[in-house]
DRENSE-578365 format. One record per residue (C-alpha): residue in one letter; x, y, z. Coordinates in nm, 4 decimals, always signed. Example, Ala and Ser with C-alpha at 12.3 -4.5 7.8 and 13.67 -1.06 7.14 Angstrom:
2
r,east,north,up
A,+1.2300,-0.4500,+0.7800
S,+1.3670,-0.1060,+0.7140
***
This chain:
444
r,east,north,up
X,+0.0000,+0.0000,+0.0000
X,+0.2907,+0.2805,+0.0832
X,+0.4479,+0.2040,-0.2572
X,+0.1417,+0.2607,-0.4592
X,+0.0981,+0.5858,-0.2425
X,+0.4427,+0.6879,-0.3397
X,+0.4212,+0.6351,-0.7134
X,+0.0482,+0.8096,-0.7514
X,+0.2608,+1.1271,-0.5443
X,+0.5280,+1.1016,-0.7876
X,+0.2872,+1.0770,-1.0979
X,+0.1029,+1.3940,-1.0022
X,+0.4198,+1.5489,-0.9330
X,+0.5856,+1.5014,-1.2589
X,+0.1980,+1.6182,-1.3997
X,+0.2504,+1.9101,-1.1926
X,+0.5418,+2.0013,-1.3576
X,+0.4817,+1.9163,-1.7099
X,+0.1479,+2.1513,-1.6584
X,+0.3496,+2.4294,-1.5241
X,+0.6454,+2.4149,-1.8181
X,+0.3225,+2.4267,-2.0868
X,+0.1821,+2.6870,-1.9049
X,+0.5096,+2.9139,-1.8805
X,+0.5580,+2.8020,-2.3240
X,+0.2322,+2.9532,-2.3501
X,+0.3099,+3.2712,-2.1093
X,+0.6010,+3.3351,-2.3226
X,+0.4305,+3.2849,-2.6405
X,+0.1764,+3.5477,-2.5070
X,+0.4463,+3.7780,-2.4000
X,+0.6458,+3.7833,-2.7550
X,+0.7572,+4.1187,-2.8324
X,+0.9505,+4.2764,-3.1080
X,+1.3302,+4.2795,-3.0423
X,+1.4338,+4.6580,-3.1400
X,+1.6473,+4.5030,-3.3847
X,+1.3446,+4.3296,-3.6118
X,+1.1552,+4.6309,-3.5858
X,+1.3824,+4.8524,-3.7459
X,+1.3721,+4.5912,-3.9963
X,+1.0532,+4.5760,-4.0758
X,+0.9464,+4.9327,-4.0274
X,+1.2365,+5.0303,-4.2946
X,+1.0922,+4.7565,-4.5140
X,+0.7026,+4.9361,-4.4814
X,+0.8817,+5.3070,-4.5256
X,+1.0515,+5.1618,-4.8681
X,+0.7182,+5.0003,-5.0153
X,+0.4913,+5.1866,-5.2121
X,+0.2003,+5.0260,-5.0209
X,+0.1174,+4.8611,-4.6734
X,+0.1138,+4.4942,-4.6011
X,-0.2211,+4.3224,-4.4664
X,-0.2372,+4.2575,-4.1336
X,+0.0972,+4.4860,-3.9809
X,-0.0209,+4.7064,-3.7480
X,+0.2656,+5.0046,-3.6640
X,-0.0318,+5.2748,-3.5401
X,-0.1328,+4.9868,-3.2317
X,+0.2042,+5.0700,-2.9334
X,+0.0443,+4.7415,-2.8091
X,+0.0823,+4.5643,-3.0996
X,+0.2855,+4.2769,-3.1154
X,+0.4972,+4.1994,-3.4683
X,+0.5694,+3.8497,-3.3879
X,+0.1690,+3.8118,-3.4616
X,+0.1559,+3.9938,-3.7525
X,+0.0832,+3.8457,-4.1256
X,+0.3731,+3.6329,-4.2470
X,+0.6264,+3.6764,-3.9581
X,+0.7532,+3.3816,-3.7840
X,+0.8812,+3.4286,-3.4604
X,+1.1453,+3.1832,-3.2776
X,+0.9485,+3.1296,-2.8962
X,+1.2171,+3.1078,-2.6750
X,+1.3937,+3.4271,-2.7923
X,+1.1050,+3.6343,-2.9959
X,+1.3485,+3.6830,-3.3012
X,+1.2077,+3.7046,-3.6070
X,+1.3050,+3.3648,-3.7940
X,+1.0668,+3.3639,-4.1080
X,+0.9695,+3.6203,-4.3230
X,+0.6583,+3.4645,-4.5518
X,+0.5144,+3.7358,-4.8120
X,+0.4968,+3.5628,-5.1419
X,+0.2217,+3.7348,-5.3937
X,+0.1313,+3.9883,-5.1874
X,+0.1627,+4.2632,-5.4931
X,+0.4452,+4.4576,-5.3063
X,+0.6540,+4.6920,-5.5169
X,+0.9418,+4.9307,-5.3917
X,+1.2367,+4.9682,-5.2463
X,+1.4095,+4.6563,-4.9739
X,+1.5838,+4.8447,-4.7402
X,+1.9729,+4.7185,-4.5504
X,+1.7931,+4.6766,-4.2067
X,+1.5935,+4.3942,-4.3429
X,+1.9547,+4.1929,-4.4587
X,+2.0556,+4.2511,-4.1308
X,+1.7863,+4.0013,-3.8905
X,+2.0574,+3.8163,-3.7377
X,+1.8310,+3.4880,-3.6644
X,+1.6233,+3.5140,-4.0039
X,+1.6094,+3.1892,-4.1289
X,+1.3583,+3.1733,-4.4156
X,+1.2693,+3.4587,-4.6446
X,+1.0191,+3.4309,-4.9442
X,+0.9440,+3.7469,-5.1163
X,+0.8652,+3.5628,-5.4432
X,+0.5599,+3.6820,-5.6959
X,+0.5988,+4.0735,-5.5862
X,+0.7137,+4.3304,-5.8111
X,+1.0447,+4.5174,-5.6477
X,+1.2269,+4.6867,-5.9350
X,+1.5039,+4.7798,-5.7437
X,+1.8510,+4.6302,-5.6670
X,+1.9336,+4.4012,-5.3985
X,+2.0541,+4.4990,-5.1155
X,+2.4856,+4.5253,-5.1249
X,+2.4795,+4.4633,-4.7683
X,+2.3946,+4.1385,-4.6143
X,+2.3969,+3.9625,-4.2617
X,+2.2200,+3.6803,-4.2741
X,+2.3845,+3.4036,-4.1086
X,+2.1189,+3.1648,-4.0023
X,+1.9855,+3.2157,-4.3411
X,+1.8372,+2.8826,-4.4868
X,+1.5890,+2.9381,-4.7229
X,+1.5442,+3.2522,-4.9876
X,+1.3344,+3.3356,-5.2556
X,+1.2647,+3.6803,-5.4236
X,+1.2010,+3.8120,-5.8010
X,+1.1538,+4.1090,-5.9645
X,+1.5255,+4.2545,-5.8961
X,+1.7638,+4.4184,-6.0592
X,+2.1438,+4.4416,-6.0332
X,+2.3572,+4.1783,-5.9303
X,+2.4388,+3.9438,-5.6969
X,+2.5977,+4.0360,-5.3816
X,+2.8921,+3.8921,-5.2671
X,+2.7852,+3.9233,-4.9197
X,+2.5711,+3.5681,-4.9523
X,+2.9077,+3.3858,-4.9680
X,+2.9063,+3.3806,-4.5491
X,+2.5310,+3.2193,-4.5313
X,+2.6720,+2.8961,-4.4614
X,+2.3550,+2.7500,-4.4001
X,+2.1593,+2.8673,-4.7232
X,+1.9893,+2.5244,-4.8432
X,+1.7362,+2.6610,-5.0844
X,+1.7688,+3.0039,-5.2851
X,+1.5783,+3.1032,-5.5807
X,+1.6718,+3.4150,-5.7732
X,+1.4369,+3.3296,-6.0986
X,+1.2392,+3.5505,-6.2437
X,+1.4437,+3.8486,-6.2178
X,+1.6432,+4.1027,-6.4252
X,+1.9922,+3.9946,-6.1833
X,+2.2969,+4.0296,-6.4603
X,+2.6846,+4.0305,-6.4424
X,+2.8636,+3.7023,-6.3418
X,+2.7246,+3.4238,-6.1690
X,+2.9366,+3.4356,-5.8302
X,+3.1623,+3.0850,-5.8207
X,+3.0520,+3.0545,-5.4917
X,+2.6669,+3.0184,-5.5150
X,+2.8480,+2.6516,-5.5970
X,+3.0843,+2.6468,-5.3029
X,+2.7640,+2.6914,-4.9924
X,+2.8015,+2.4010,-4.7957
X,+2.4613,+2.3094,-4.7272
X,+2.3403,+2.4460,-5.0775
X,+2.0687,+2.1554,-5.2224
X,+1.8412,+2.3687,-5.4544
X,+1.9384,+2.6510,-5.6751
X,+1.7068,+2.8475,-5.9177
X,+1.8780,+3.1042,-6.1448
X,+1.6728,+3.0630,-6.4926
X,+1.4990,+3.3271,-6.6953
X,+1.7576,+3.6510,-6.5586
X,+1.9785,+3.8704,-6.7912
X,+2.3142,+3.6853,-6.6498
X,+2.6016,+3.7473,-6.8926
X,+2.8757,+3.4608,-6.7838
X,+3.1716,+3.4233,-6.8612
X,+3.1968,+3.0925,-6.7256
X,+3.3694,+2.8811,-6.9712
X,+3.4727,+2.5583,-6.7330
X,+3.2317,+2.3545,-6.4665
X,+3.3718,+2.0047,-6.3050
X,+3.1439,+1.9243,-6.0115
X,+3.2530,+1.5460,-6.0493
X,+3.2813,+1.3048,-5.7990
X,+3.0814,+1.4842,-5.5511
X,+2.7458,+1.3424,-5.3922
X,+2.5144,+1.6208,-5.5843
X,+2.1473,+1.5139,-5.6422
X,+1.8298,+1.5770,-5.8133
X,+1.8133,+1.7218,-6.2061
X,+2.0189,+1.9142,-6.3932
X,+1.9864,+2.2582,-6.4231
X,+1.8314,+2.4150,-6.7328
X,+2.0536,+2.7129,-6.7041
X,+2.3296,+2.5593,-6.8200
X,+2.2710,+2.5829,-7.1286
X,+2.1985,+2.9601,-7.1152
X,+2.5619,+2.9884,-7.0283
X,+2.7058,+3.1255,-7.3702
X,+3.1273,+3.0270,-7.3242
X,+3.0332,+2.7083,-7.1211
X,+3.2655,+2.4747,-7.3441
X,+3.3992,+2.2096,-7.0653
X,+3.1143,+2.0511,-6.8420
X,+3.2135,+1.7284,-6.5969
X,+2.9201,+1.6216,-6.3979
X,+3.0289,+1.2787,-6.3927
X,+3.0209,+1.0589,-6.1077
X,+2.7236,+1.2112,-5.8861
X,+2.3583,+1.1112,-5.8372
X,+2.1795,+1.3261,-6.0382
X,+1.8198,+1.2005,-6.1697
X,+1.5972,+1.3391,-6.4542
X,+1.6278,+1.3784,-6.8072
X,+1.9172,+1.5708,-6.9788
X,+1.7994,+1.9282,-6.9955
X,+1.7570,+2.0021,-7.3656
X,+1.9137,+2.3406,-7.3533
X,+2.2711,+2.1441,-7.3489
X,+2.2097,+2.1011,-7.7072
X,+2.2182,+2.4792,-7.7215
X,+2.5509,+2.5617,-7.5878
X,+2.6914,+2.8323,-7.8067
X,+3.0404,+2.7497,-7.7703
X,+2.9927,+2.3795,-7.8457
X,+2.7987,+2.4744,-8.1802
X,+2.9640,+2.7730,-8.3854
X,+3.1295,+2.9645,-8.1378
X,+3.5691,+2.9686,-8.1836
X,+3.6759,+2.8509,-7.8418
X,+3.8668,+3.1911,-7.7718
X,+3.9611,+3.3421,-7.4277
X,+3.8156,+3.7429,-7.4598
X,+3.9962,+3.8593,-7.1382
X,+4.3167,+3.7091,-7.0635
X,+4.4026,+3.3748,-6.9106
X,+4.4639,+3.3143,-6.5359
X,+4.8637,+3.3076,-6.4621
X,+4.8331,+2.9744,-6.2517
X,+4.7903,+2.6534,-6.4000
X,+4.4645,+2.4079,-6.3667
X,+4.4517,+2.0654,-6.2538
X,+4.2521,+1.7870,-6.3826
X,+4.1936,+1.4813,-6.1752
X,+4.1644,+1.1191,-6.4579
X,+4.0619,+0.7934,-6.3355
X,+4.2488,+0.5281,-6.6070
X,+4.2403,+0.1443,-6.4935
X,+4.2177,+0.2147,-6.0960
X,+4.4834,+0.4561,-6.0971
X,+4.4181,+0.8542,-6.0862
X,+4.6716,+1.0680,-6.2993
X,+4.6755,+1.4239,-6.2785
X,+4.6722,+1.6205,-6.6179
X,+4.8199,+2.0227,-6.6140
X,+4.6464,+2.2562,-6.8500
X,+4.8561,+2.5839,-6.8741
X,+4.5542,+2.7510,-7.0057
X,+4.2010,+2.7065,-6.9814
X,+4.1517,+2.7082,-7.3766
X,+4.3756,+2.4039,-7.3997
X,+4.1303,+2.1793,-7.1754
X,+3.8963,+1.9650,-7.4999
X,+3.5698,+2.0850,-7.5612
X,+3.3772,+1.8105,-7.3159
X,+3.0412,+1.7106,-7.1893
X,+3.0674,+1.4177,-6.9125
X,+2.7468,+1.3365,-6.7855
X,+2.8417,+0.9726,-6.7166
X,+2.7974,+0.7812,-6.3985
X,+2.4861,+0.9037,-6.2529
X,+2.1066,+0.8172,-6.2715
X,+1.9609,+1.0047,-6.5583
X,+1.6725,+0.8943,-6.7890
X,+1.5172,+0.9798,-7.1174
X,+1.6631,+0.9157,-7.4581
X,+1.9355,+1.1046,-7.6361
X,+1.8198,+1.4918,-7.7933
X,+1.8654,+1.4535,-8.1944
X,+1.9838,+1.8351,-8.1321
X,+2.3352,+1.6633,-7.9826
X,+2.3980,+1.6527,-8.3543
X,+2.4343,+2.0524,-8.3654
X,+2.7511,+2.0533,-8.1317
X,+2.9889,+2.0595,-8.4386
X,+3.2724,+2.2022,-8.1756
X,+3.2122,+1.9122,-7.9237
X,+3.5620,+1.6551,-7.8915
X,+3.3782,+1.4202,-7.6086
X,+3.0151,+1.2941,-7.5104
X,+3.0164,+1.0783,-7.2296
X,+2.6913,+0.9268,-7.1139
X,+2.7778,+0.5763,-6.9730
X,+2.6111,+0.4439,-6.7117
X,+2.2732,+0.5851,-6.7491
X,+1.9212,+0.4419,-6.7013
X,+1.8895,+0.6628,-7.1064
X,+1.6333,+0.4486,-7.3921
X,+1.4886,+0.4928,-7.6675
X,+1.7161,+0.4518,-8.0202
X,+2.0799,+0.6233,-8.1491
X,+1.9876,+0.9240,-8.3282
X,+2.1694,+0.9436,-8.6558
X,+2.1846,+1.3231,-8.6228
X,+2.4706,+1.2770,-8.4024
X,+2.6987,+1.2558,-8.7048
X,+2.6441,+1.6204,-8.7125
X,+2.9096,+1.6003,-8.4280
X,+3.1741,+1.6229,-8.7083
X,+3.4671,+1.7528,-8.4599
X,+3.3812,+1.4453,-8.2378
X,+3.7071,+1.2247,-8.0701
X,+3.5274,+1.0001,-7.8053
X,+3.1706,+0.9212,-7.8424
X,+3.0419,+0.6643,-7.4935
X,+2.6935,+0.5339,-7.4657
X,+2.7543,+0.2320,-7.3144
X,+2.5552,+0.0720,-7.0383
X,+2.2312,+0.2175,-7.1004
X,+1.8941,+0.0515,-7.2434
X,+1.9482,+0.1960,-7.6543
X,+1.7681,+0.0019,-7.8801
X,+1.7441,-0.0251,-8.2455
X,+2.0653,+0.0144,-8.4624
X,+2.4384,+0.2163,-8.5209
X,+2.3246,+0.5102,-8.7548
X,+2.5678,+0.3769,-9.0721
X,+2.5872,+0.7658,-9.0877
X,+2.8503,+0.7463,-8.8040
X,+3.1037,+0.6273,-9.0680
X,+3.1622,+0.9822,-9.1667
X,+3.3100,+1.0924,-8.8372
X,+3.6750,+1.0990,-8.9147
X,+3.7767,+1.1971,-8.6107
X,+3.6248,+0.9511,-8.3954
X,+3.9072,+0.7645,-8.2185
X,+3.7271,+0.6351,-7.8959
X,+3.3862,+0.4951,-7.9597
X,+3.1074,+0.2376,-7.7249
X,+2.7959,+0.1046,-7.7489
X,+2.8334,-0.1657,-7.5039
X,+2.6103,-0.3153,-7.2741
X,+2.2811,-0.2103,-7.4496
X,+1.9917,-0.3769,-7.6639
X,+2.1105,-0.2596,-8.0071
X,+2.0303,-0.4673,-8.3022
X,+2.1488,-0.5129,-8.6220
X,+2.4710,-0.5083,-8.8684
X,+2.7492,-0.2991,-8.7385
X,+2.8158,-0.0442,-8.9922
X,+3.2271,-0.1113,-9.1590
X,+3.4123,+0.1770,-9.2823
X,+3.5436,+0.4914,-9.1525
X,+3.6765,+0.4907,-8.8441
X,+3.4717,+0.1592,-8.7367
X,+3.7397,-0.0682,-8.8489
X,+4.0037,+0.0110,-8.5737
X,+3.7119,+0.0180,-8.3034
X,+3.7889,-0.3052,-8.0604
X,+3.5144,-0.5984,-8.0106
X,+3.4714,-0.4507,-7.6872
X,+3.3025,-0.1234,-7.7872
X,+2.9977,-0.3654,-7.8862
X,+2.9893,-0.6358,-7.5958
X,+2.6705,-0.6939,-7.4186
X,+2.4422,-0.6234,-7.7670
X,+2.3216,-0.9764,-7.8584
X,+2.1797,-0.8776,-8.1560
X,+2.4807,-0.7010,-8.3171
X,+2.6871,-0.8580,-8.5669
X,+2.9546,-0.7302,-8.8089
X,+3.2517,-0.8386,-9.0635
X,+3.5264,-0.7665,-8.7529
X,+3.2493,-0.8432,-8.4724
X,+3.3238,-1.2175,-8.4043
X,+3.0084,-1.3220,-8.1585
X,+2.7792,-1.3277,-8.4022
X,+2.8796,-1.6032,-8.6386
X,+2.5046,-1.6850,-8.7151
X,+2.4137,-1.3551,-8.8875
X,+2.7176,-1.3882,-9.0981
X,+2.4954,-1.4517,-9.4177
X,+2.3330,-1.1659,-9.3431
X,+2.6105,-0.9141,-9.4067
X,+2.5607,-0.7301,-9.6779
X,+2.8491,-0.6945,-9.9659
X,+3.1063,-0.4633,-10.0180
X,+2.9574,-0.1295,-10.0731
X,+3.0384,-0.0743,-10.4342
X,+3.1807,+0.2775,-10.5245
X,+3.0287,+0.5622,-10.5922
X,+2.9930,+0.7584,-10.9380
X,+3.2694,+0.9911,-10.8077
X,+3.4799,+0.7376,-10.7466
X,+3.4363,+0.5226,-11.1123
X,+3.4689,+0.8408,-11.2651
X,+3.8272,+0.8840,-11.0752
X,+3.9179,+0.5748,-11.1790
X,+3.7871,+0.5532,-11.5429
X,+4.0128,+0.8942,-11.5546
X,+4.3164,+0.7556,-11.4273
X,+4.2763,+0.4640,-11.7119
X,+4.2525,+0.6835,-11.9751
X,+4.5495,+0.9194,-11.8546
X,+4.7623,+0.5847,-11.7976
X,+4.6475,+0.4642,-12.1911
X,+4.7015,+0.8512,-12.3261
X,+5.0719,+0.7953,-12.1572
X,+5.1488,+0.4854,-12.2950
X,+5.0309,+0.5293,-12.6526
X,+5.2172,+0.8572,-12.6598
X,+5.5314,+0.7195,-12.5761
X,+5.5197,+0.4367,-12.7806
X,+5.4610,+0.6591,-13.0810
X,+5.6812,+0.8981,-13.0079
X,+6.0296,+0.6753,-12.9037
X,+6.0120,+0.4889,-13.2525
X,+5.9996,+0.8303,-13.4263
X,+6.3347,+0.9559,-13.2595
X,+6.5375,+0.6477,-13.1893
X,+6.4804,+0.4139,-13.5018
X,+6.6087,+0.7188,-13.7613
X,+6.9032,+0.7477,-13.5309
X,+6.9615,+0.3533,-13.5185
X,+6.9821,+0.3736,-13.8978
X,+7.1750,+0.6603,-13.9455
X,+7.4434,+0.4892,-13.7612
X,+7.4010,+0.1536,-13.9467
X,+7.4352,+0.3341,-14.2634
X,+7.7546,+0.4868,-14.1670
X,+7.9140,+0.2172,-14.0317
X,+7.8270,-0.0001,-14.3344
X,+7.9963,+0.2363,-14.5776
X,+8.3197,+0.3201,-14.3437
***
């Protein structure tokens, strides 16, 4: 009987206390007021906008901001941590104070209508999440420090200059918008290989107009190829040319051959090949026809892809292509035959898929090994030696072409002019010069 005493005091007691720690939460949730700091913010934010915002109340002394519209406040400190006012038709000015809430975690000022520039100066620390359109200028430099910034979204805005480097150097940075701005980069290089990046790949990309080197290789990023690849201006027509001068230091290039890693030097950035490496990560869709209009492009790497669909022949339009790799996908149907007129196509695989068909011979497809066409049961060819069924099936030397039998029929009749000339001509000079010399020796 005493024990069951003691433990029905010592439940109520631990009641007791769990009702007065809710009860002192909810007293200081009551009791939230503005730290001087947040107000400043916000009332500089309401003097720069060319109209109120629903629901803030400045006019009430009593009023508290931490209730107001939008505004998130932490509940042990009463810091402002979230600032929520997406398409609230808000146009004007953003003034510094607001860049300066030291605990501000999320901001979302997305679907308003500021025209102005952002803010140069920025403290935002804590800062995980930001959105915003409508701005002009360019980006600060200030966002490098928000080590914590997991989401931002500048889309949707009139932002030009350079893309800072180091929007790709944030720690904690999973989600990046910068599409449909007036950026003018200069970027010409991007390796973010062999790093543990996810989700798709960025459509603005392709906006970027000297991008000629692009390594995303070995990641795990999902989705189809973004189309606007195919548009890269300085993989299509554009002379691979450095406008401002090149860097004084030398780059560093990181190659994986047979388990080994060797370590190229490039003196200059224009000497690195014109490459796309999208190998070794989880993307899926089929392969753009509009690949084909990279006529500046040396390599296309897209092993190890989940890509289907068929080979399209327009990829003969690569015509500076060295190294072409699609193995280890799911391509069906057959080698384009058009692929023969890629003379500079050194390194070539199609591997591992479910092509059908005759390998194509000529060109550079002779010195290609066996191993470029392993793992495609339904491939055969004249040099292709696991396929000795469908050897009937080959078809027969292509005959030449009317270029080519004219060549030749003109070679015959310059050989026949040659001969008949000289056999008409060396009886007319040396047999009168024979005789003359038998005549005079007869009567000597």
């Amino acid at each position: 009987m005493p024990r069951f005493v003691c433990r029905s005091s010592l439940t109520l007691v631990m009641s007791l206390n769990y009702v007065w720690i809710l009860c002192r939460v909810l007293v200081i949730a009551q009791n939230l007021t503005c730290n001087p700091y947040d107000l400043r913010g916000l009332t500089g934010l309401v003097n720069g906008l060319d109209s109120l915002v629903d629901g803030w109340w400045f006019t009430n002394a009593s009023s508290n901001c931490c209730d107001w519209v939008g505004i998130t406040c932490d509940a042990s400190s009463g810091r402002i941590v979230r600032l929520d006012l997406p398409n609230k038709r808000l146009s004007g000015l953003l003034p510094v104070s607001l860049f300066n809430l030291a605990l501000l975690e999320e901001v979302d000022l997305s679907g308003n209508f500021f025209d102005e520039v952002l803010p140069v100066s920025v403290n935002l620390p804590a800062l995980q999440v930001f959105g915003f359109n409508y701005f002009t200028g360019v980006m600060p430099l200030q966002y490098k420090d928000c080590y914590f910034l997991e989401h931002l979204s500048v889309a949707s805005n009139y932002i030009s200059g350079v893309i800072p480097d180091f929007l790709f150097t944030l720690p904690r940075l999973r989600e990046l918008a910068l599409e449909d701005n007036e950026f003018t980069n200069i970027t010409k290089l991007l390796d973010l290989s062999y790093n543990q990046l996810t989700g798709s790949i960025p459509s603005y990309f392709g906006d970027f107009k000297f991008l000629f080197y692009l390594d995303l290789s070995n990641n795990s990023l999902s989705g189809e190829i973004p189309k606007s690849l195919t548009r890269l201006q300085s993989l299509i027509s554009r002379d691979i040319a450095l406008e401002d001068p090149s860097p004084d230091f030398p780059f560093f290039k990181n190659k994986n051959i047979s388990s080994s890693r060797l370590t190229l030097q490039y003196n200059q950035i224009m000497r690195f090949p014109p490459q796309l490496d999208l190998s070794r990560n989880y993307l899926t869709g089929r392969i753009w026809p509009e690949f084909g209009n990279l006529k500046k492009l040396h390599a296309l790497d897209l092993r190890n892809y989940i890509l289907s669909g068929t080979i399209p022949c327009s990829l003969s339009g690569m015509t500076s292509i060295e190294a072409l790799d699609m193995s280890y996908n799911s391509l069906t149907g057959i080698i384009p035959s058009s692929f023969v007129r890629l003379s500079f196509l050194s390194k070539f695989s199609v591997a591992y898929n479910n092509l059908t068909g005759i390998i194509t011979s000529g060109g550079q497809f002779w010195t290609f090994p066996n191993s470029s066409f392993e793992g495609n049961r339904g491939l055969c060819g004249n040099f292709f030696v696991n396929c000795p069924k469908n050897q009937g099936l080959l078809p027969p030397p292509a005959a030449p072409d009317k270029d080519e039998d004219f060549s030749i029929l003109r070679m015959i009749v310059i050989i026949g002019f040659g001969t008949g000339f000289l056999l008409t001509v060396i009886p007319l000079l040396v047999v009168p010069g024979i005789k003359g010399a038998y005549k005079k020796d007869k009567f000597e």
